[in-house]
KELUM-839405 format. One record per atom (N, C-alpha, C, O, CB): y, z, x. Coordinates in steps of 0.001 Angstrom, whole numbers, plus 500000, padded with zeros to 6 digits. Glycine has a CB too. Layout:
% KELUM-839405
YZX;...
//
This chain:
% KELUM-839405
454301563240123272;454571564280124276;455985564088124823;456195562961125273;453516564234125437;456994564956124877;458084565043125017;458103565177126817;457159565505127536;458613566162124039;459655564766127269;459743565098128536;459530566729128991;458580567100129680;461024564585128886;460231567320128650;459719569006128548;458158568845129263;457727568689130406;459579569744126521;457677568956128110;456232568467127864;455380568278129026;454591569086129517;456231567191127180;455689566937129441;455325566442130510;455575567006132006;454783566814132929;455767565382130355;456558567593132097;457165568356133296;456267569531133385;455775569985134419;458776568812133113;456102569997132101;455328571267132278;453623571089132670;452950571938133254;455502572084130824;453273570110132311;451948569956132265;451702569456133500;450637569667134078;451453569180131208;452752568690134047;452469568392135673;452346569489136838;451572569464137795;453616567555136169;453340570492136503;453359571477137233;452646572232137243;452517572929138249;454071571931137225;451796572440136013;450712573218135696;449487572990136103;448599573837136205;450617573301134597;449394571579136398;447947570796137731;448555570776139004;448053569963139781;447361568816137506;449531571469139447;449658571648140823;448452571735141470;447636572497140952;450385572717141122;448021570973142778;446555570539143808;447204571383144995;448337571850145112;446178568434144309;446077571415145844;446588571561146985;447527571133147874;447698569949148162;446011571517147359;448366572389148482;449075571866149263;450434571233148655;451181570370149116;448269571041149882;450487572051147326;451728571600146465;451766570011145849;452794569440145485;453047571776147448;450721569577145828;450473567670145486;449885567963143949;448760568339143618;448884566535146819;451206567614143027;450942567319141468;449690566172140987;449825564953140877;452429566708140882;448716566820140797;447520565972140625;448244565535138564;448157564389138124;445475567234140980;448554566131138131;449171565572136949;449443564426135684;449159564007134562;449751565606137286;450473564296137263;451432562892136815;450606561814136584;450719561111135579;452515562333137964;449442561561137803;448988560385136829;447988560471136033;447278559465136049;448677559315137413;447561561548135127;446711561510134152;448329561191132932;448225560323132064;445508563184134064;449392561840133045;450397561639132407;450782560127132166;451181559877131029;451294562345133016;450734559264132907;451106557691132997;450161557696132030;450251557705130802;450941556635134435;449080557686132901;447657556898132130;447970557065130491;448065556043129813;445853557860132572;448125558365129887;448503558580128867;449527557862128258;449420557343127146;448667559564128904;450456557823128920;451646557077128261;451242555180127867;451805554570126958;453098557251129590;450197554573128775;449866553736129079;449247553210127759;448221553777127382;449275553910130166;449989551699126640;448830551700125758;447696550537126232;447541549820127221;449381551427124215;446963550779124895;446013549848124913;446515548283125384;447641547864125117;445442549898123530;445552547536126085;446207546278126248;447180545929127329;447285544750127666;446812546072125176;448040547043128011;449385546794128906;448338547389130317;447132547630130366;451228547982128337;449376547474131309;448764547620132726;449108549128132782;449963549683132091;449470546581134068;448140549831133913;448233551336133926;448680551174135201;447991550461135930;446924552345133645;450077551868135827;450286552328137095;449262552895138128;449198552717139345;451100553164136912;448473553637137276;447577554700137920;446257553701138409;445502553941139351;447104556084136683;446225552981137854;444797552230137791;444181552155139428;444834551786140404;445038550459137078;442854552576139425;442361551852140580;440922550619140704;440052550263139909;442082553039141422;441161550368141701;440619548907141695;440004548551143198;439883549203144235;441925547792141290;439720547371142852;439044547181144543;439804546190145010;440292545564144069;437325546676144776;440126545762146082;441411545044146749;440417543357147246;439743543162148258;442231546309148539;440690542449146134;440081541702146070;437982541686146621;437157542179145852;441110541012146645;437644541182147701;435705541635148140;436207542632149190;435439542394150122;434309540039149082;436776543305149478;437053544799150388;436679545679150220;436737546568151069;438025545342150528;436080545848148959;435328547598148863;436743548610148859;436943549668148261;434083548125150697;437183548216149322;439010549037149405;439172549405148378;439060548514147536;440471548202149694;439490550747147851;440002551278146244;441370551274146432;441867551684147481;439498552918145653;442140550771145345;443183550841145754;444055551144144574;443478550917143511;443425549792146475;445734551758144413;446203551359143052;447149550423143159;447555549731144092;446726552418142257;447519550567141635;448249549127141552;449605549172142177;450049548256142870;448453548616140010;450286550351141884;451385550752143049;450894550935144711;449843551397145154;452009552280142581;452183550336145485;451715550796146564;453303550801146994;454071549877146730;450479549938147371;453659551982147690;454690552595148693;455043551663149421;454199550814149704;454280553678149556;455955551584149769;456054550253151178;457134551036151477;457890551596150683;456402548204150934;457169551042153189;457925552339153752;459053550903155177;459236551214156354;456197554109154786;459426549901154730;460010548841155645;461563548091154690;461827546890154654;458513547491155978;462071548794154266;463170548439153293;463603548772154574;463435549757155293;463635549124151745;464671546891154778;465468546837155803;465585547530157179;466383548145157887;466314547000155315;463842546893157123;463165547097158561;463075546151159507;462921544951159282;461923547425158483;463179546719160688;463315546425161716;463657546811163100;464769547339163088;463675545953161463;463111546757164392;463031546944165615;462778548560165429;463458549488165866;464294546365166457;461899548583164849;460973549929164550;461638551005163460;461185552124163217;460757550817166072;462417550606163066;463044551521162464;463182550943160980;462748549810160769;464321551859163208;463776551686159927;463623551401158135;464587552011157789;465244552753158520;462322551947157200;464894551672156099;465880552860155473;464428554019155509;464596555008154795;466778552400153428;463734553987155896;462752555118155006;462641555505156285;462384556659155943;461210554762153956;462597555579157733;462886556295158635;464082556807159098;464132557734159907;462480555874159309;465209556162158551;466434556717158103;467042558030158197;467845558637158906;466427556548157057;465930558297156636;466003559469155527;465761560577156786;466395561620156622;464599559432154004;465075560523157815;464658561385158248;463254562389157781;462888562429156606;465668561799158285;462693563015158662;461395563791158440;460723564037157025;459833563635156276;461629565082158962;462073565269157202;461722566048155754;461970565200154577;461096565283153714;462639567398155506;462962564394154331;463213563407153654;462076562480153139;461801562381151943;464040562822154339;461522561901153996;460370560177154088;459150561132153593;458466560688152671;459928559078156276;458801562484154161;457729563152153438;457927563618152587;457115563085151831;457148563894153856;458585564478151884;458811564616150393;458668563071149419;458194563126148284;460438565276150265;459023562061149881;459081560616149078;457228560440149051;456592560427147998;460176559023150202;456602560316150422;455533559704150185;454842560873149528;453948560493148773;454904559038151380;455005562328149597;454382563273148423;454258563149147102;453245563411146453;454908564272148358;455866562523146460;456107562514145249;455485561046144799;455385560648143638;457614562801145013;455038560241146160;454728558571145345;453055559434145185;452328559213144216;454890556389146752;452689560358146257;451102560375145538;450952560800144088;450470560330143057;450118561435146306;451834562337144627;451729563021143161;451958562118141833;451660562550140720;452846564174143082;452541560763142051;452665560034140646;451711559005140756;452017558022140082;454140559403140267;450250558863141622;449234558246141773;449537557027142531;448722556137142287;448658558080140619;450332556742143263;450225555988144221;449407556141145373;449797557179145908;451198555861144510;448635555734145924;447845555842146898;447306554775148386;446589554921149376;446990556101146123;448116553753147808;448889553027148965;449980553239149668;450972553746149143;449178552080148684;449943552860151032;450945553311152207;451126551944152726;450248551514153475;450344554486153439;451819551431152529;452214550337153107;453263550287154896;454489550222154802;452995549800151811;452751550318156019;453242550774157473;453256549277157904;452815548206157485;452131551954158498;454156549853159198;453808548317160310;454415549072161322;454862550204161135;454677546437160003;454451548261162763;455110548428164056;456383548043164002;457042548388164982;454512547752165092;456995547391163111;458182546686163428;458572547874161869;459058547064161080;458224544492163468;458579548794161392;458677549504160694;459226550870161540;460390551248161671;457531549442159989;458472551237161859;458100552441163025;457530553650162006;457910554815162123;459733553080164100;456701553272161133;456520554410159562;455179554650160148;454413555109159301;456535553639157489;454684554505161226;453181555237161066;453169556602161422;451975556895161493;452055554603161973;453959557754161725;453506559071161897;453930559891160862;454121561093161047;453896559606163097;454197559015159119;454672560023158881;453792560079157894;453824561210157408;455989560170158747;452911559299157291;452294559233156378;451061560592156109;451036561203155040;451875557900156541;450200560874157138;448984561202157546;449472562769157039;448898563443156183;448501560784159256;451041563260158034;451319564486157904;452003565354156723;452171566547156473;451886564575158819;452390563760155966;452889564408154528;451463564511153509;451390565026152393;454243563228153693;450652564005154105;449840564145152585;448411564806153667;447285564309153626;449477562087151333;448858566186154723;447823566576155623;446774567562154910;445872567974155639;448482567245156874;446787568110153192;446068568543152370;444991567558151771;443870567795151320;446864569056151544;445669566412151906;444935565293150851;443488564546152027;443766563986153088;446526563668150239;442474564669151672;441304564175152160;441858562640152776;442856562138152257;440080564147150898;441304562091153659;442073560747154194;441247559767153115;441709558627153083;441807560287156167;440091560010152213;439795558914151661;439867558596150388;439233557919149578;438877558705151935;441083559460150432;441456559494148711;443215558751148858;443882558466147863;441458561711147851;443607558590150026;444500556943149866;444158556078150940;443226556055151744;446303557003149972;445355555237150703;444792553821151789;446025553455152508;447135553435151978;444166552198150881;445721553097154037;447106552741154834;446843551014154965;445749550462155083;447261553700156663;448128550397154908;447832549404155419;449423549633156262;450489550239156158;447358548097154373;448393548290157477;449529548048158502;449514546714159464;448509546110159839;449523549277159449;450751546441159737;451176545459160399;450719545138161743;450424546274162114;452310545582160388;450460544392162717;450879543888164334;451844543048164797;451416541916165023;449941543260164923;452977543215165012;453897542089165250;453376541348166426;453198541866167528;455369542553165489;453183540333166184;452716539216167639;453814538696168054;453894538643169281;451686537819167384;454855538216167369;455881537499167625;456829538310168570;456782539536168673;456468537077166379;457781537416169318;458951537916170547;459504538187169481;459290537736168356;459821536930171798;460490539202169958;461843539760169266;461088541138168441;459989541642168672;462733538377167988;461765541389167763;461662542389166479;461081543873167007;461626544838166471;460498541688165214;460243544108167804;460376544999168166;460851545556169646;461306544704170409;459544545219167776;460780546937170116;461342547685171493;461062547221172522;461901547057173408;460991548921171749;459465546814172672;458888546679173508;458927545085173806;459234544397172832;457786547345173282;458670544434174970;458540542970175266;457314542316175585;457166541095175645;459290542679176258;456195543426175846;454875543048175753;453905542780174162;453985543256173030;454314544149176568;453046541804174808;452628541799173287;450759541867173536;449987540931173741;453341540042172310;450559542916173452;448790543398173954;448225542900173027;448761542790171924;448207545061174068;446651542376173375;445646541865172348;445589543257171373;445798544447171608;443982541359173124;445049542198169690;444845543349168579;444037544507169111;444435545499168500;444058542791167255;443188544812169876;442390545839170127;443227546852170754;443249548030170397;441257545461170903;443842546407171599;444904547720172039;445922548116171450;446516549185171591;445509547626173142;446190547080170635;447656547610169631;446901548857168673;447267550028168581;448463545978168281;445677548159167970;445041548911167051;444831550315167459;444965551243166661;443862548315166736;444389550530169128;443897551694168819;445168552621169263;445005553840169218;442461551955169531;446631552013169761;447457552383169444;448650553206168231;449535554059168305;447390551785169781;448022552346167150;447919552508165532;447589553846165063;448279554684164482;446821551595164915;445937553858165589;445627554845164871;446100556412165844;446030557548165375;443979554580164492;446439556158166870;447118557559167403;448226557646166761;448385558628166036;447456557710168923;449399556519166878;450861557088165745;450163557521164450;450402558667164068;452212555612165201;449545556956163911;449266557275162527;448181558734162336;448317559500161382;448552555823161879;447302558895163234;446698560034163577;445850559914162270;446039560461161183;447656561375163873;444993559162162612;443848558217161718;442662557723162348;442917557331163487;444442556910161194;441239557574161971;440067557097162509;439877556068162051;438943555412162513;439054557755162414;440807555431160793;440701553926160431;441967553438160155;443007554093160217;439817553618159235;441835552057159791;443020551552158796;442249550612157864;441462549685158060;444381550683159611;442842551280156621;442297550342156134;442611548643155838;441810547986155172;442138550911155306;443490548210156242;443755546725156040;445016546776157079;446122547315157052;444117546163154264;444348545996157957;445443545290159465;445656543978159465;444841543056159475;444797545410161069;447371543965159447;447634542624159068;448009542334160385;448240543194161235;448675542303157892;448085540807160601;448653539964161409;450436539744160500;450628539376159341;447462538465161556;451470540129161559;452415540321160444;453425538868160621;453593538132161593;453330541968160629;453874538842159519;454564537321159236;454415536506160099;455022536462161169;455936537220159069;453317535546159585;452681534546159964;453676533204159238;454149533325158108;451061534753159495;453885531956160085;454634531147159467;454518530100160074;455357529211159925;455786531477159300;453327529938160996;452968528452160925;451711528077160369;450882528882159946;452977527874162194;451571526674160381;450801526324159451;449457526345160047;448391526417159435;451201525119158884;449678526257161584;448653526175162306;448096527227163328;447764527138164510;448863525182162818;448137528891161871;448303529627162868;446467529824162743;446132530971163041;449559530992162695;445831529325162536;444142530008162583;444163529359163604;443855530298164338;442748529740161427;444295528329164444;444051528052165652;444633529113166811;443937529719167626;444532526747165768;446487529201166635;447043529592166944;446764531011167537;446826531302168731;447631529291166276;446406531947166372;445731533330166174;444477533513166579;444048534660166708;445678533713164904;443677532395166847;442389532572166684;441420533881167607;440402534514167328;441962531180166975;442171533864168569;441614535228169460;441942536075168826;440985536749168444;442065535579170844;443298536561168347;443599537768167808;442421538336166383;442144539452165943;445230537527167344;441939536808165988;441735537036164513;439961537381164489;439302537704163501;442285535456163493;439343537141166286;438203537532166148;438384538989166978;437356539656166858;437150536429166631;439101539455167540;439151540587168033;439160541392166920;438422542377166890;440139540759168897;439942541104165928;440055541986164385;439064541964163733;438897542923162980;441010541565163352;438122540982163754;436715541040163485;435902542153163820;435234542889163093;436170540069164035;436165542147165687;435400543179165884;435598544563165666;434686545390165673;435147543091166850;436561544763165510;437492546044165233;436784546421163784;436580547618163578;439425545668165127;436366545381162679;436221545849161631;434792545763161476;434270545932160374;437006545302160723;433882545414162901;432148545848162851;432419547373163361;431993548322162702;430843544762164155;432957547509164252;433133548908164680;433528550197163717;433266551384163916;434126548808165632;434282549557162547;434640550621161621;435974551291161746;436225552194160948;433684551610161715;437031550893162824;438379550894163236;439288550383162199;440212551094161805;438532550138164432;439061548996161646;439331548712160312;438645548443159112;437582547859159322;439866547976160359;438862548643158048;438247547900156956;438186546492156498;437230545907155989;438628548365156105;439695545931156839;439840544523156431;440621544289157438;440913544935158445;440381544120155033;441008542975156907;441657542182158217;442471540739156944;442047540248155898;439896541410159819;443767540512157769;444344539749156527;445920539132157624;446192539350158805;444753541158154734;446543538448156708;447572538044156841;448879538731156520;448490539225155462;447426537150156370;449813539037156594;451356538291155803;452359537148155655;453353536879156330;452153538813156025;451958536699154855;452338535346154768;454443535232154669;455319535976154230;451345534723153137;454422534133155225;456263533924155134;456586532871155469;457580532576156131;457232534752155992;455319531799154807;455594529834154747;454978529419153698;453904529978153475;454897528753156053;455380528451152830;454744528162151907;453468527095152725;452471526921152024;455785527585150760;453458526643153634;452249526126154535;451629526780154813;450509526283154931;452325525609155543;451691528591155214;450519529131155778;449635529443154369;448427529207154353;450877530522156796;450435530072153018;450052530206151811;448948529055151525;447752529295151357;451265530191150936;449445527965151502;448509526794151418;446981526732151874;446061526424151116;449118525838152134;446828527100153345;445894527306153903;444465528737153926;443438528676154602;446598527101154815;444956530149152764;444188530880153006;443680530915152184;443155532027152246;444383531717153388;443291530350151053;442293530385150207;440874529647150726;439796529846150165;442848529803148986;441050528749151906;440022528265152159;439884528674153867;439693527878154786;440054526767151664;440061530315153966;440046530282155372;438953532046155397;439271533176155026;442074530205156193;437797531563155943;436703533017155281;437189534361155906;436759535380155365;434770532905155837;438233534536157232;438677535506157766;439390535733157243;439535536517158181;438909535576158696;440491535990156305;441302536174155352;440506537351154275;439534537104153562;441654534691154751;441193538616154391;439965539489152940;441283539533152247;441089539295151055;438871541573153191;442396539714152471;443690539887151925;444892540005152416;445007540452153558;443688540674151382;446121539608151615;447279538809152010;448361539537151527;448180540061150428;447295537386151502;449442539705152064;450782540138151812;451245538756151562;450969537836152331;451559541005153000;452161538563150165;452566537789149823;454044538064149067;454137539049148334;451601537318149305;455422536999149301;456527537433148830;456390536628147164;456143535457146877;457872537004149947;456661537799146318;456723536968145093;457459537877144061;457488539106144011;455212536493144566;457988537043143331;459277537717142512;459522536077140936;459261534874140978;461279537920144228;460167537062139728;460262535977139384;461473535134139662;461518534123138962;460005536075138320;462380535280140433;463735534641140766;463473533590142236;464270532754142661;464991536058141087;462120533937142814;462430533147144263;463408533804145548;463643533266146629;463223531750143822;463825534964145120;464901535626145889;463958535886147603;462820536345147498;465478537358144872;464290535694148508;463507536205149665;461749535703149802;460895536274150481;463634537891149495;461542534337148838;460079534014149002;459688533013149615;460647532242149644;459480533886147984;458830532569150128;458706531110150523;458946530007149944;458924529004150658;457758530865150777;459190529880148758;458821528523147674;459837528942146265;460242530087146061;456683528472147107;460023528201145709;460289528490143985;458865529185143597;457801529239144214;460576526787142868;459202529610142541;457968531049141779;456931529657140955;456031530115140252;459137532753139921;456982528577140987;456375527812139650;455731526925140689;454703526273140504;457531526988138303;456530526974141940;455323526334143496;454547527835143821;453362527528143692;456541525634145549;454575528774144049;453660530062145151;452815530339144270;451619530415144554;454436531656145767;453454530618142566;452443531162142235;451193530172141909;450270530801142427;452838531959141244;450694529151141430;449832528755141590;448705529120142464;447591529589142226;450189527999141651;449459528685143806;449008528502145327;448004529970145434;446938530191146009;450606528465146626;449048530948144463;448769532412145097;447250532720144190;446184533072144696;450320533786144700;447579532421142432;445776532580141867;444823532159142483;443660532563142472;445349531936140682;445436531064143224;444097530216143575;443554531156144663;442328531252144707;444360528488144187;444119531711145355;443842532455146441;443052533877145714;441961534295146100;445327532725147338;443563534267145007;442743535556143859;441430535222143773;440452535816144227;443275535631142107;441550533474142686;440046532882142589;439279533017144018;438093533313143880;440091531177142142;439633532889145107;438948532900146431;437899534078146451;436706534118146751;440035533070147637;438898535122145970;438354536792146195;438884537589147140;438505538699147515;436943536942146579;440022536765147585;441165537482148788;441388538182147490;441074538008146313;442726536490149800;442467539568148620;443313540391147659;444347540044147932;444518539413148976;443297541760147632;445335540324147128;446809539810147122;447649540884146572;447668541366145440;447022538468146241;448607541256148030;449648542114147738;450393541749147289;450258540577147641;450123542653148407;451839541767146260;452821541589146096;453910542173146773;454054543387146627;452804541664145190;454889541419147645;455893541906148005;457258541311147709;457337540117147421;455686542045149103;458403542129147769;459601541723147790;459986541324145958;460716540449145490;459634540426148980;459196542318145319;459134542387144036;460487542622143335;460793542032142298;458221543337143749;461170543390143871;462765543757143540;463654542863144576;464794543272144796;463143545584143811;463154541506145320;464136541097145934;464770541490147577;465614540744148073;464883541367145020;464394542409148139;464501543159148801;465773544135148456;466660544495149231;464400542545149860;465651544376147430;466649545186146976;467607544483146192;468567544993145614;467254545824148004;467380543632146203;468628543041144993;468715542769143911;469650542109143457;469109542128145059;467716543233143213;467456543788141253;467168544792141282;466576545375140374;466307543226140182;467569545348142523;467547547306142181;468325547864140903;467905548706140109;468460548289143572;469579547191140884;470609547273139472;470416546579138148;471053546656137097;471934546742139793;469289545836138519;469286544773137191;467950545152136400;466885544832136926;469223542931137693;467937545855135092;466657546201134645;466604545218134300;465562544794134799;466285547173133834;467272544037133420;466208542550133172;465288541792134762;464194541244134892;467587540998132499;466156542055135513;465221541018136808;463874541969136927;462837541307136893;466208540865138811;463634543851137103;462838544269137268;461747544020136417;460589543925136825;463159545141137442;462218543874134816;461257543758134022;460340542317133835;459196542160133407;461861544152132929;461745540959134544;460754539989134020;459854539647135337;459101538677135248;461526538588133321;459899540583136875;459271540097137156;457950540908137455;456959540419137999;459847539489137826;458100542516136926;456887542345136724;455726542005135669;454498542039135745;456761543042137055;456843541581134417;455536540931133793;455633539215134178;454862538427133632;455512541233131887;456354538896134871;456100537644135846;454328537556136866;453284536919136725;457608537837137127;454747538390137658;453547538905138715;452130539234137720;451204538456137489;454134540587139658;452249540213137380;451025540988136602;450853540041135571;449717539584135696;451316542597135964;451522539446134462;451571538814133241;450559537637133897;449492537514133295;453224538391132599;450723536948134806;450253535713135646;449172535682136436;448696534756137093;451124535340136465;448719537183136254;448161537363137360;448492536641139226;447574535981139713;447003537035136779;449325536777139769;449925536755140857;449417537932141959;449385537757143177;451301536815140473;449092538964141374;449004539829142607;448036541132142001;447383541083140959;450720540341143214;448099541942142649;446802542895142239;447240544126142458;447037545027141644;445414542709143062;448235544396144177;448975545573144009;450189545160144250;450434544054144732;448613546688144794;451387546349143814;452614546258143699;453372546689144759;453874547750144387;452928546782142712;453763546418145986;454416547051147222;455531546904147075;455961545751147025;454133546631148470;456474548089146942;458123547946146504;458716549222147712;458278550372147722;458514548488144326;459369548899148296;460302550015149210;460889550838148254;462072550708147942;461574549373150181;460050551794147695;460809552675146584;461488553774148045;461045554177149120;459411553666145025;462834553906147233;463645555073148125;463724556768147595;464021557724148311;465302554529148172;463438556791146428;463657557394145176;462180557782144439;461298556970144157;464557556356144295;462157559009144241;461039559281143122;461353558486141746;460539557976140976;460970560965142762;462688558524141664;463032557861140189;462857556660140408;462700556252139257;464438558027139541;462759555682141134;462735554530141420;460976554243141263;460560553161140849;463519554326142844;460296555074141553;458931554849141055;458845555597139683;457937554924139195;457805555382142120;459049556209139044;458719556201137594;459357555248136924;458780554754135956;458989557379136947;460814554740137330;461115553700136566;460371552522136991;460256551787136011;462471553489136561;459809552015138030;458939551319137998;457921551014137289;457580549883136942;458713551430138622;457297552243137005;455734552715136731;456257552364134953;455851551427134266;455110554875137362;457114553292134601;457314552326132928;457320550829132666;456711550319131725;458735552562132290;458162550049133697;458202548810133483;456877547854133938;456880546623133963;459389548469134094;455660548805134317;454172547997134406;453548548354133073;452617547734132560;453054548533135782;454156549420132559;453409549618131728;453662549367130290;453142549866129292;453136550615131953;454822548248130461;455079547449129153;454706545918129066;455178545053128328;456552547527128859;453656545825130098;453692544217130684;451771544025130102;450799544770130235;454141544049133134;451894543113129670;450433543466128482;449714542289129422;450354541421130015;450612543004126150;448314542422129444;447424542080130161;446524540303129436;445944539980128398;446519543599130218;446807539799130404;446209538579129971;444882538225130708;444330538888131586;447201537485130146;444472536990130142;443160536520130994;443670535997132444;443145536270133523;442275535175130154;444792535196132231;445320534722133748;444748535036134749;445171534665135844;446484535097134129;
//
């Protein structure tokens, strides 16, 4: 099937609300036997969470609420998260120290809410964001879901965590998130990790359903060398946590280099390292060229 081809046939499954249902029967297709499918969905380690293997991450050179992807402005950041669905992405990757939660809900306001998935941050820590108060998870949360204009989330992280001794540390926050997720406010409840000590500790910690984790094959922006985390990180898979991948391009710095993109995602995926792919795509082209380079990365037992 030729590009032509493909253009036409996408446009021709136009969904509601102008959302190319298409594109990812198109991947899938392109996808062979044996290699990884962009489109694929899955369950986000014991979460019941469907999820795909791409996921949006809307915090490229984020901070004190703001992103390049709040940047772009309105019309801009929604056309992007349209074009990541229309190519079967269905992760939203948000936080507070982002400031990306109102835009998600209203770009994709055709699309049923349970046909993608938000995840999002709480900054506990001083600094990084506007504000100087720091309210228990229950009030931030239900803060959350008004920016985001949502009745859930599905996976609320505690965001960059980096001591070793933060389950003590956290420990109120981490049963308040408990309750949040008997109530049905969240689905999961998890970390982001940004120490190779806290990494250490969540495979054997039962409040943990899943983890934001930095991993790349260069070490660029991660906690550890790639031949120390990743270990650390299967073992955490074997647990039945889910495991995000982040900082996959470096935080941008193998944006130019198709060898770094390619070896690390058949680094990650090849190794099994991670389960979904969270990349600050800026660019529709930046996710199809993505989406080719998963889908030359052939599937092992790992």
């Amino acid at each position: 099937m030729n590009m032509k081809r493909r253009k036409f046939l996408a446009r021709s499954l136009a969904g509601v609300g102008g959302i190319v249902i298409g594109a990812p029967a198109l991947w899938a297709a392109e996808s062979k036997a044996g290699t990884f499918d962009p489109c694929e969905r899955f369950e986000l380690g014991k979460t019941k969470i469907k999820v795909s293997r791409m996921c949006l991450g809307t915090g490229m050179k984020g901070g004190g609420g703001a992103s390049n992807h709040t940047r772009m402005g309105k019309e801009k950041f929604e056309a992007l998260i349209r074009g990541a669905y229309e190519r079967g992405v269905r992760v939203f990757d948000l936080a507070d120290l982002y400031g990306t939660h109102p835009f998600v809900v209203p770009a994709l306001k055709k699309i049923r809410r349970k046909d993608y998935v938000i995840f999002s941050k709480i900054w506990f820590r001083r600094g990084g964001i506007k504000t100087q108060e720091r309210p228990d998870a229950d009030i931030v949360a239900q803060r959350f879901l008004k920016e985001i204009n949502t009745d859930y989330i599905d996976l609320l992280l505690l965001h960059c965590v980096t001591s070793a001794d933060w389950v003590n540390k956290l420990e109120k926050q981490m049963n308040i998130m408990a309750g949040l997720k008997k109530k049905g406010l969240i689905r999961a409840h998890g970390i982001s990790c940004h120490s190779l000590d806290v990494l250490k500790t969540v495979a054997a910690e039962p409040w943990v359903d899943s983890i934001h984790v930095r991993i790349n094959a260069y070490g660029d922006k991660m906690d550890g060398p790639p031949e120390v985390v990743a270990p650390i990180v299967k073992e955490i898979r074997k647990a039945g946590k889910g495991v995000v991948g982040m900082k996959l391009i470096g935080e941008g710095l193998f944006r130019n280099s198709d060898e770094k993109r390619d070896r690390t995602a058949q680094f990650v995926l090849g190794s099994g390292c991670a389960d979904v792919l969270n990349v600050g795509f800026e660019k529709v082209e930046e996710i199809d060229d993505y989406a080719a380079r998963i889908r030359k990365v052939t599937r092992t037992t790992a």
